[in-house]
N, CA, C and O atoms as CSV, one atom per row, in Angstrom:
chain,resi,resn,atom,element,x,y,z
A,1,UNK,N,N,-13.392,-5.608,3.195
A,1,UNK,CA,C,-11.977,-5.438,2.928
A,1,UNK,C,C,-11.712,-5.387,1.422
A,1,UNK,O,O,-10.663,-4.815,1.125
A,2,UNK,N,N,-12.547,-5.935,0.266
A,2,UNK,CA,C,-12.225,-6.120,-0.557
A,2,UNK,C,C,-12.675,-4.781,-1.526
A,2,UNK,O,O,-12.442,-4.790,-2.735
A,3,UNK,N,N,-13.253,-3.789,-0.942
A,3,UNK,CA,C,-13.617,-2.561,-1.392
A,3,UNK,C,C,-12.051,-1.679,-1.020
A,3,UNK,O,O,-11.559,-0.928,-1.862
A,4,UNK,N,N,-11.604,-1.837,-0.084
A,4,UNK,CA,C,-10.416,-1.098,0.229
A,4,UNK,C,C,-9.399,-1.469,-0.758
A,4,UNK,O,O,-8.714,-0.665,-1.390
A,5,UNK,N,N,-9.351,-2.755,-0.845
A,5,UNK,CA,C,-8.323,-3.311,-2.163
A,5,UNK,C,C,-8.280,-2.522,-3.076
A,5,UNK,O,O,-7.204,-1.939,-3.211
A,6,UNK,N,N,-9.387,-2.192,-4.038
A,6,UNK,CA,C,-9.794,-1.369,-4.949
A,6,UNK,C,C,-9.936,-0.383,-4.796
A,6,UNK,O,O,-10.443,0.176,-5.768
A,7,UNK,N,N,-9.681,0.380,-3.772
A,7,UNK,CA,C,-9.610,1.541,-3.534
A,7,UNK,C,C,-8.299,2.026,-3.017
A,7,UNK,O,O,-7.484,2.464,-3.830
A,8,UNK,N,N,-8.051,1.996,-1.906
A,8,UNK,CA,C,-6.797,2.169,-1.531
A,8,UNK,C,C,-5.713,1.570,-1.428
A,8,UNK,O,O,-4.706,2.007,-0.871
A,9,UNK,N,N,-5.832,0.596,-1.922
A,9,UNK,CA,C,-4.756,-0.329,-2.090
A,9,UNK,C,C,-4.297,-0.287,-3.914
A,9,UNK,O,O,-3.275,-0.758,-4.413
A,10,UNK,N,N,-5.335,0.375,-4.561
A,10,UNK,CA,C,-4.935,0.329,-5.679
A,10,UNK,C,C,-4.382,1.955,-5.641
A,10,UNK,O,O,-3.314,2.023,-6.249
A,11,UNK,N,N,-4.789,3.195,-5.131
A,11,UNK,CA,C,-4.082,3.999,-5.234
A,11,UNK,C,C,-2.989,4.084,-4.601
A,11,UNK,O,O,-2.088,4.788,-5.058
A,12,UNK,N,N,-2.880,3.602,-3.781
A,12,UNK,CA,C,-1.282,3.391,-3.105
A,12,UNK,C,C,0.235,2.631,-4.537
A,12,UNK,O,O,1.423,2.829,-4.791
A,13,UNK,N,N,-1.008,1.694,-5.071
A,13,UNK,CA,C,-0.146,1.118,-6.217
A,13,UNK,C,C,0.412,1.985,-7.148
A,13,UNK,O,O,1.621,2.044,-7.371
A,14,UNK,N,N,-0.774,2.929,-7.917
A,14,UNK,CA,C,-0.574,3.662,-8.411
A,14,UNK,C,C,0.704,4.460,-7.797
A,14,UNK,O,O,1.896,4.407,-8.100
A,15,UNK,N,N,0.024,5.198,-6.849
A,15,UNK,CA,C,1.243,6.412,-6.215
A,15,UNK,C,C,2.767,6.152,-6.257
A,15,UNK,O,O,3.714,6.891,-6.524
A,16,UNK,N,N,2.655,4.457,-5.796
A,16,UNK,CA,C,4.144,4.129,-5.847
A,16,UNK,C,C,4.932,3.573,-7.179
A,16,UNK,O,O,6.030,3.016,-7.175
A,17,UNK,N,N,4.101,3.860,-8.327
A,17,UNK,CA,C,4.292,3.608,-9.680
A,17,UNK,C,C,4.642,5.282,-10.148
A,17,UNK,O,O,5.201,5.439,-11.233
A,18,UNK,N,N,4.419,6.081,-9.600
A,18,UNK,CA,C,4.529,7.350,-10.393
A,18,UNK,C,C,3.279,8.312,-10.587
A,18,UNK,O,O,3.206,9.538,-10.508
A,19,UNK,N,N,2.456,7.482,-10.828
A,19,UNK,CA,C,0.917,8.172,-10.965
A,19,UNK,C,C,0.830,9.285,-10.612
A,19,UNK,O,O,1.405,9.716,-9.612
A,20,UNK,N,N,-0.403,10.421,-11.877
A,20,UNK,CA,C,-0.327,11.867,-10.583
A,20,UNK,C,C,-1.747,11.794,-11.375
A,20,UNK,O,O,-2.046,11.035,-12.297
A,21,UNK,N,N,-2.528,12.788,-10.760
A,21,UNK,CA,C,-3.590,13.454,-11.817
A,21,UNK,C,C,-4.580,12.220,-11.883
A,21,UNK,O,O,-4.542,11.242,-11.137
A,22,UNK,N,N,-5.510,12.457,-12.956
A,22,UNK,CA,C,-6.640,11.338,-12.977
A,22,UNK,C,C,-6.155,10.043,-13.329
A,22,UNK,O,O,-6.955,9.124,-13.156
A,23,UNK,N,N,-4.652,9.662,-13.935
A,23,UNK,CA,C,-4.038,8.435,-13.757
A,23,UNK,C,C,-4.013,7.833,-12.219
A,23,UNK,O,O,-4.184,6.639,-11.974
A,24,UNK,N,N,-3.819,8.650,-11.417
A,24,UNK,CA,C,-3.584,8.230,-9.660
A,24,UNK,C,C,-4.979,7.639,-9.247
A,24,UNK,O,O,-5.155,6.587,-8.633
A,25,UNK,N,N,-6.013,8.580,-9.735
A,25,UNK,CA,C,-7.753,8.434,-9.100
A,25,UNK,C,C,-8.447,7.738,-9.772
A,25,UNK,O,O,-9.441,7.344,-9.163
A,26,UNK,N,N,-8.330,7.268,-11.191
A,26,UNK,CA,C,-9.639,7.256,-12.150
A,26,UNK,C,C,-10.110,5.408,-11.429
A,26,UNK,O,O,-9.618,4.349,-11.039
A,27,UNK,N,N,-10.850,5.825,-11.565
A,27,UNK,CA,C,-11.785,4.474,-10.567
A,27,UNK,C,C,-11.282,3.995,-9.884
A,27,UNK,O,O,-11.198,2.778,-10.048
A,28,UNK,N,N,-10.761,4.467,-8.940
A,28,UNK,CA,C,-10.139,4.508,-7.226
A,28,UNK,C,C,-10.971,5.009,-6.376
A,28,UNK,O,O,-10.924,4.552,-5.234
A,29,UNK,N,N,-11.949,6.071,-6.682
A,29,UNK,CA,C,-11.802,6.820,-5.584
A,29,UNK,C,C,-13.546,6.527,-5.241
A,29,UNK,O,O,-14.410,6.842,-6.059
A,30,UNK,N,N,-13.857,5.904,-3.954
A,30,UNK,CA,C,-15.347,6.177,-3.425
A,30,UNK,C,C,-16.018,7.036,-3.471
A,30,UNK,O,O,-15.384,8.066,-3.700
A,31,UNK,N,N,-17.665,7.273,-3.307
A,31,UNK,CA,C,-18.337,8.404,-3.581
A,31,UNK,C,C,-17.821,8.686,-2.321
A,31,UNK,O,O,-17.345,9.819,-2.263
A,32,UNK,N,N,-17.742,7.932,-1.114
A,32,UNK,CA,C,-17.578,8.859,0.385
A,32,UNK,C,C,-16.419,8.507,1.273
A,32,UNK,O,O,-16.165,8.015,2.372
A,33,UNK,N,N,-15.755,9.109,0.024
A,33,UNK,CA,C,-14.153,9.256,0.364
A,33,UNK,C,C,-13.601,10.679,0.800
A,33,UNK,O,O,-13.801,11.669,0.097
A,34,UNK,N,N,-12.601,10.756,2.494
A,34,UNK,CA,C,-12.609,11.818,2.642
A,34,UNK,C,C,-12.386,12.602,1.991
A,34,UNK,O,O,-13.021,13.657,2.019
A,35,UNK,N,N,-10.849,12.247,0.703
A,35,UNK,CA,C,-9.985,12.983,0.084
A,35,UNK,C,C,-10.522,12.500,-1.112
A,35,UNK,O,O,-10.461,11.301,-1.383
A,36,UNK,N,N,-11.328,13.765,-2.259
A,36,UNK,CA,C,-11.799,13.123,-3.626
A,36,UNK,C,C,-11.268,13.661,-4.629
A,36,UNK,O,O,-11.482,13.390,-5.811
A,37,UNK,N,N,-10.236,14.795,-3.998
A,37,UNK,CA,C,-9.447,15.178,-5.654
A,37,UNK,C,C,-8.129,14.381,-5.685
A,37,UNK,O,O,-7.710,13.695,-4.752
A,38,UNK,N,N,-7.416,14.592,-7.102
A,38,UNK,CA,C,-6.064,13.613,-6.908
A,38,UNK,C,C,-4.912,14.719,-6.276
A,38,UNK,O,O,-3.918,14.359,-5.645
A,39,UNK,N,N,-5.175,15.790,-6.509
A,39,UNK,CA,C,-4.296,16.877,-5.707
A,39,UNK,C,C,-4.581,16.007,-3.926
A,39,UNK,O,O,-3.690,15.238,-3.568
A,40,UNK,N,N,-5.338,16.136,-3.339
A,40,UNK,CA,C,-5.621,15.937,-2.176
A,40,UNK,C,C,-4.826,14.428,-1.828
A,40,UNK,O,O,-4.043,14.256,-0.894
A,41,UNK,N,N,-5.220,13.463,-2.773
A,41,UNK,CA,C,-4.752,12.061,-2.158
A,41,UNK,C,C,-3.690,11.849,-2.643
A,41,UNK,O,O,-3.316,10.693,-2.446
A,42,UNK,N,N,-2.677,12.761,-3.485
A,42,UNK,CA,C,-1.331,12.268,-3.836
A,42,UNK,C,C,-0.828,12.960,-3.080
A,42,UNK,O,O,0.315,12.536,-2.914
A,43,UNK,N,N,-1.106,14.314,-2.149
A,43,UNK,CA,C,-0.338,14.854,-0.820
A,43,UNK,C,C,-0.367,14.069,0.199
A,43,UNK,O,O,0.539,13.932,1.020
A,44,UNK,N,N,-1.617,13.412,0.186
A,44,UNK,CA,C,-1.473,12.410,1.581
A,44,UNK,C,C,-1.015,11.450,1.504
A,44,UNK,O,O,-0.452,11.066,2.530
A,45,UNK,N,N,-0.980,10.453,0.199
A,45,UNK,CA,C,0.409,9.742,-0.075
A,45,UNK,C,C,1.452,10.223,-0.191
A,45,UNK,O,O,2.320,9.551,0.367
A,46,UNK,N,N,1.831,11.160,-0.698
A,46,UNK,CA,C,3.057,11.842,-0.154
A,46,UNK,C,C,4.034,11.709,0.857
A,46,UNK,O,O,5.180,11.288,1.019
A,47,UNK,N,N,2.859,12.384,1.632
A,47,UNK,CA,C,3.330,12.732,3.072
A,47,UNK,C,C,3.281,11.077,4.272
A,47,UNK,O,O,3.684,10.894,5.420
A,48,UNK,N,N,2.589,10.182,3.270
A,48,UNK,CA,C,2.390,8.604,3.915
A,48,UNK,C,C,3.745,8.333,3.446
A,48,UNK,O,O,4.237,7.429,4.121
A,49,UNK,N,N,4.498,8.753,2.588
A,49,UNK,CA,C,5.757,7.394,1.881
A,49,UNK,C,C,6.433,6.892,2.807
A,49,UNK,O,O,6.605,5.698,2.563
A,50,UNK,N,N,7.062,7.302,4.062
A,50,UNK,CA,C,7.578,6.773,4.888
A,50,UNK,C,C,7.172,5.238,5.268
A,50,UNK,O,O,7.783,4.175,5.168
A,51,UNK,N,N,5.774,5.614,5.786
A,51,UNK,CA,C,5.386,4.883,6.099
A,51,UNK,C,C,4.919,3.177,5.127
A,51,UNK,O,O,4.733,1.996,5.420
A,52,UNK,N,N,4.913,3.973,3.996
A,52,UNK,CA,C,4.496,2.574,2.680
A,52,UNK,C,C,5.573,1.801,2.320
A,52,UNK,O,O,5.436,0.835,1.569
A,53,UNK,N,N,7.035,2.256,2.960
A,53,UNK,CA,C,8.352,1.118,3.219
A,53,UNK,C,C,7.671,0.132,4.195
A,53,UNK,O,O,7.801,0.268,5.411
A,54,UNK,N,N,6.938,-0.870,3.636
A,54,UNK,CA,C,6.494,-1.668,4.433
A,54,UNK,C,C,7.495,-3.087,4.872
A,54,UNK,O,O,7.131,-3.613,5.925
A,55,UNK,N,N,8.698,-3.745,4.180
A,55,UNK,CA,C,9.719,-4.351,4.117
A,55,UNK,C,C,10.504,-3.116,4.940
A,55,UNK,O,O,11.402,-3.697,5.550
A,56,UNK,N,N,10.557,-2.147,5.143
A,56,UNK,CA,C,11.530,-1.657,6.102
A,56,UNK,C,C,13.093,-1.549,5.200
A,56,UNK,O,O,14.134,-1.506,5.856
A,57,UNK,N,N,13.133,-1.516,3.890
A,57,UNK,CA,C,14.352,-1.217,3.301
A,57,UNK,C,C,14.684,-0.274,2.765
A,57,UNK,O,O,15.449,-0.181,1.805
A,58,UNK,N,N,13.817,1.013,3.664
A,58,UNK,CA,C,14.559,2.525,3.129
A,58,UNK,C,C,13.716,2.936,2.097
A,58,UNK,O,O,13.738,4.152,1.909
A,59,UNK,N,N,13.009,2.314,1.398
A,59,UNK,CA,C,12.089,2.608,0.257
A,59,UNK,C,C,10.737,2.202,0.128
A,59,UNK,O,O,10.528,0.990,0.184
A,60,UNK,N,N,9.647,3.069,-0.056
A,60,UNK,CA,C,8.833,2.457,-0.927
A,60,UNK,C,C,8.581,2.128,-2.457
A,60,UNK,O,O,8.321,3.003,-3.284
A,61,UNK,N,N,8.670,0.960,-2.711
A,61,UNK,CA,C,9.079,0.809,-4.093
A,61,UNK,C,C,7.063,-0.165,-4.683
A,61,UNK,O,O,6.568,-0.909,-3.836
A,62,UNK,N,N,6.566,-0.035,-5.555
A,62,UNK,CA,C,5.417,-0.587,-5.878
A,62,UNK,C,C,5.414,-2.216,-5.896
A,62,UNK,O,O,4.534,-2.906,-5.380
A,63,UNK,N,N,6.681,-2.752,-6.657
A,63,UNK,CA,C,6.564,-4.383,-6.518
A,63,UNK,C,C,6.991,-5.060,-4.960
A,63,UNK,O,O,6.405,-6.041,-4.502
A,64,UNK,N,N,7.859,-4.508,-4.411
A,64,UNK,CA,C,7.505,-4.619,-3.092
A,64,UNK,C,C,7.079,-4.525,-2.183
A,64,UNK,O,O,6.772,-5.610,-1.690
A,65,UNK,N,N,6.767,-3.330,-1.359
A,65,UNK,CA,C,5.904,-3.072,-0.855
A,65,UNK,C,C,4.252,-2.728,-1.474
A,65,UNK,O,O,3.207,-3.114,-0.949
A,66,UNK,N,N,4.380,-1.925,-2.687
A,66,UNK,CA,C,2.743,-1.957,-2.893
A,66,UNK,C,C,2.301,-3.707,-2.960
A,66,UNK,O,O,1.400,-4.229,-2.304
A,67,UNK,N,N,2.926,-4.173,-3.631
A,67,UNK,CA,C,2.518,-6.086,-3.744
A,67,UNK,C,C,2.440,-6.195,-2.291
A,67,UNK,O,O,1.267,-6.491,-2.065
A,68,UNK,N,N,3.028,-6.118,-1.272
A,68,UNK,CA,C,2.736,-6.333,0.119
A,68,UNK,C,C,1.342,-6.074,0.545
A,68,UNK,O,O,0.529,-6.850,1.047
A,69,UNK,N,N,1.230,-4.762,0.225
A,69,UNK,CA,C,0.218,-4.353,0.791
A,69,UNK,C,C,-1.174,-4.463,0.043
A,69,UNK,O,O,-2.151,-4.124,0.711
A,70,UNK,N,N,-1.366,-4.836,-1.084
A,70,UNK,CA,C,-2.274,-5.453,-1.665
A,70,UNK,C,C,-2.625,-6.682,-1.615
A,70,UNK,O,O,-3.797,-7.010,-1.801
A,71,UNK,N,N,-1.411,-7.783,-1.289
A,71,UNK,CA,C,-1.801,-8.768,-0.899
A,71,UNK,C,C,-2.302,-8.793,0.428
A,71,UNK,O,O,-2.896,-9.863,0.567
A,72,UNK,N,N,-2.339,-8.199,1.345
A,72,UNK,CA,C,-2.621,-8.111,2.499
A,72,UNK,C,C,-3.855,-7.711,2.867
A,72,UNK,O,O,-4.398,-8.197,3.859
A,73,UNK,N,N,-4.457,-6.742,2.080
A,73,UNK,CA,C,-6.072,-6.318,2.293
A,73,UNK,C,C,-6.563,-7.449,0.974
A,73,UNK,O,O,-7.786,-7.428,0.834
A,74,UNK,N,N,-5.904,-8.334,0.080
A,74,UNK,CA,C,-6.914,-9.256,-0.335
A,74,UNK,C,C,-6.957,-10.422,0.438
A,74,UNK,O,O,-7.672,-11.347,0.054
A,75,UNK,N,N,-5.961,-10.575,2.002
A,75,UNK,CA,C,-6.107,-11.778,2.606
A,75,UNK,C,C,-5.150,-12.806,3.122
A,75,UNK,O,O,-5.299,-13.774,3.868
A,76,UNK,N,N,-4.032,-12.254,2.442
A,76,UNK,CA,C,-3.221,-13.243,2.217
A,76,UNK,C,C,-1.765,-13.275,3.685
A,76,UNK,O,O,-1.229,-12.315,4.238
A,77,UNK,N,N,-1.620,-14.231,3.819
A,77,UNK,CA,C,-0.877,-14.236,5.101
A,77,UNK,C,C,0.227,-15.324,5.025
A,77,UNK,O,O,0.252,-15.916,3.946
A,78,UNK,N,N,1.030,-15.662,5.830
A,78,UNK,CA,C,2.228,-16.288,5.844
A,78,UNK,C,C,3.085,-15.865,4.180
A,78,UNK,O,O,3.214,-14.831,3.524
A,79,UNK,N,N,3.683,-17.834,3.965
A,79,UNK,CA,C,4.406,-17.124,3.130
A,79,UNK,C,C,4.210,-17.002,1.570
A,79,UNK,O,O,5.091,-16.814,0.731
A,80,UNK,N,N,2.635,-17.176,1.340
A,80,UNK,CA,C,2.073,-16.251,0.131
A,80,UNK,C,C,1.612,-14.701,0.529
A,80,UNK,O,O,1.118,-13.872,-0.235
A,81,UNK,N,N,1.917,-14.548,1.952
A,81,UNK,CA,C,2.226,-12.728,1.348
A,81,UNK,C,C,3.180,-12.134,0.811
A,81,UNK,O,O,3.194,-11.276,-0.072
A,82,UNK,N,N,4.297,-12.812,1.598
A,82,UNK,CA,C,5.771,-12.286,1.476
A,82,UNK,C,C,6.503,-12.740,-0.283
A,82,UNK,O,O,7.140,-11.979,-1.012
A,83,UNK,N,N,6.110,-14.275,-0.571
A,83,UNK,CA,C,7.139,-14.584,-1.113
A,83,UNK,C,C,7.169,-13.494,-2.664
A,83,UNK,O,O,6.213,-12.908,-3.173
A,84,UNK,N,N,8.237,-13.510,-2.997
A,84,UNK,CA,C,8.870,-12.831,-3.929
A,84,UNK,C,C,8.894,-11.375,-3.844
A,84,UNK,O,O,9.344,-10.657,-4.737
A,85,UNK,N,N,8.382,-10.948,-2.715
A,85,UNK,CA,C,7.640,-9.225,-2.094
A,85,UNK,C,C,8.674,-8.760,-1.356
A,85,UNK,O,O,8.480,-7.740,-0.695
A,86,UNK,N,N,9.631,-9.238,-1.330
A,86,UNK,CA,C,10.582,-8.735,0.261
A,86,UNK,C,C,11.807,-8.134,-0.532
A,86,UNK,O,O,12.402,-8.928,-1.261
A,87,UNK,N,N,12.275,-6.789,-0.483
A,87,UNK,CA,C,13.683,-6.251,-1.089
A,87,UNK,C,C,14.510,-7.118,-0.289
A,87,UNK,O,O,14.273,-7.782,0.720
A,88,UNK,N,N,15.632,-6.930,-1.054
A,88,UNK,CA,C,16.925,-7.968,-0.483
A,88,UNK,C,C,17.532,-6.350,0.523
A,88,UNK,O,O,18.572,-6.536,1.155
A,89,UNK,N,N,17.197,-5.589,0.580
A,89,UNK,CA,C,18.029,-4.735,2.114
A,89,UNK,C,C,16.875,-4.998,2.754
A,89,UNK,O,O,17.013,-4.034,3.507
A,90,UNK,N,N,15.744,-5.519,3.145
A,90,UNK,CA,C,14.626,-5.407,4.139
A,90,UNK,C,C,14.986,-5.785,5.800
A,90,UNK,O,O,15.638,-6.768,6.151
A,91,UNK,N,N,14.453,-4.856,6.622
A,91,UNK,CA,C,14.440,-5.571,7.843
A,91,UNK,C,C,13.131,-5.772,8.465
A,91,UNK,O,O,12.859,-5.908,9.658
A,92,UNK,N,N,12.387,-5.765,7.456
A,92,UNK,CA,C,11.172,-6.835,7.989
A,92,UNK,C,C,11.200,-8.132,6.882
A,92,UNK,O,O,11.462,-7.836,5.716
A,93,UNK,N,N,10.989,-9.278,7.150
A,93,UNK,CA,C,11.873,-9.881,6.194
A,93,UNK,C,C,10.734,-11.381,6.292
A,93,UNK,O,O,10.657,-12.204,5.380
A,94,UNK,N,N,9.974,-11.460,7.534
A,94,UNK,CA,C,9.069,-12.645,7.667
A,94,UNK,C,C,7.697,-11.702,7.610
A,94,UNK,O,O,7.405,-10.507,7.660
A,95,UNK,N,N,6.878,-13.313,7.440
A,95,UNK,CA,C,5.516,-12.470,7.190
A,95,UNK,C,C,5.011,-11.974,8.610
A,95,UNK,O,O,4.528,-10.851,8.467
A,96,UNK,N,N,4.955,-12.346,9.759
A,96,UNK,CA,C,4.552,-12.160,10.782
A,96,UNK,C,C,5.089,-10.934,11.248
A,96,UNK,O,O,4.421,-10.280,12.049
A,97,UNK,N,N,6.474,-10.418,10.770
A,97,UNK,CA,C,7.006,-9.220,10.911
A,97,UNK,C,C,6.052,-7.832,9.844
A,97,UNK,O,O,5.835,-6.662,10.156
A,98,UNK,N,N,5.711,-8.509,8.700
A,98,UNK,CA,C,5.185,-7.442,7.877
A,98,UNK,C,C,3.618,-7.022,8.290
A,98,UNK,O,O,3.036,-5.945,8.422
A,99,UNK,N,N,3.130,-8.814,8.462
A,99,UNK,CA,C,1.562,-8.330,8.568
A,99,UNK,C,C,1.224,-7.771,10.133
A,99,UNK,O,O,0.075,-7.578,10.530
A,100,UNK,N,N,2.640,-7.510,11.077
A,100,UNK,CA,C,2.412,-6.661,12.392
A,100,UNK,C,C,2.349,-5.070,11.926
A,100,UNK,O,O,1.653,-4.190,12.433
A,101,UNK,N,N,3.290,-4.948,10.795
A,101,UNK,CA,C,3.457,-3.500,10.235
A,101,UNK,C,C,2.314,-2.740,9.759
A,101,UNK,O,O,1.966,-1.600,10.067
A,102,UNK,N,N,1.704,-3.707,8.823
A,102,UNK,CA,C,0.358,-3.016,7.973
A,102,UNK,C,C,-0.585,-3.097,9.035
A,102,UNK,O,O,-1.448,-2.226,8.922
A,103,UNK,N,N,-0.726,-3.834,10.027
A,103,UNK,CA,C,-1.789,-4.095,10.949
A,103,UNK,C,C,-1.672,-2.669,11.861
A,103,UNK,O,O,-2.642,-2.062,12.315
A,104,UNK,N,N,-0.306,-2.296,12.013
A,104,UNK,CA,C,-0.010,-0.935,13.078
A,104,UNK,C,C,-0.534,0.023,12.288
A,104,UNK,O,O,-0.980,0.958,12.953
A,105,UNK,N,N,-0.657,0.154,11.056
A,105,UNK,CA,C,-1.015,1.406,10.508
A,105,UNK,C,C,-2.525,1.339,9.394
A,105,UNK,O,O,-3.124,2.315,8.943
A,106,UNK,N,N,-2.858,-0.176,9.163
A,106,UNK,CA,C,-4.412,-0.252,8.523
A,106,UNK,C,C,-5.632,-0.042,9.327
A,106,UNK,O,O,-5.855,-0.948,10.130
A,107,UNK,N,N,-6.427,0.879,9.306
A,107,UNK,CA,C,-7.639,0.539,10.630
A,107,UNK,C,C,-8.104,-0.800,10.294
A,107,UNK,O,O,-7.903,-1.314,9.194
A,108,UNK,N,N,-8.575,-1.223,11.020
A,108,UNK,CA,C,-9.062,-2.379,11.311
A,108,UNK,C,C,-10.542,-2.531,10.182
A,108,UNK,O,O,-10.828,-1.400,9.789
A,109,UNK,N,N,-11.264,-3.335,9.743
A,109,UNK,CA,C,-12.166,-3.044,9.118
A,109,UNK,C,C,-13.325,-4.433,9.634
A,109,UNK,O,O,-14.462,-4.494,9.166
């Protein structure tokens, strides 16, 4: 799990910071990674943003949800995942509500 951290959990950070180009990839990306250009993995984040509103408040924003979701592939559960991570419009709002969310959409590892 802790290879995914550094990998996709840090380009997700990136992405939701703005990142494009070798700012998005530069030591992110695995040798046997499906998607290895940054054209390729900033379309599929892209086309993921919906889904990276992980608080459920209409947005993916990086200190909230990316902090969610990084704390989450480094381990972290109850309420050192959540605390200070949750937008004030969220309707996922407990940790047991969030870590059901990332769990519906992280494969399992």
């Amino acid at each position: 799990m802790f290879h995914m951290v550094l990998t996709d959990g840090l380009l997700v950070i990136r992405h939701l910071f703005g990142f494009s180009g070798d700012s998005l990839t530069s030591g992110a990306v695995s040798g046997g990674a499906n998607r290895g250009s940054s054209e390729a993995i900033a379309t599929y984040l892209k086309d993921a943003d919906s889904q990276l509103d992980i608080d459920g408040d209409g947005e993916a924003k990086p200190l909230t949800d990316g902090l969610l979701l990084i704390r989450y592939l480094f381990g972290f559960s109850g309420e050192s995942l959540i605390s200070g991570a949750i937008g004030t419009e969220a309707t996922r709002k407990t940790a047991q509500e969030v870590e059901a969310y990332i769990q519906d959409r992280v494969p399992a590892q």
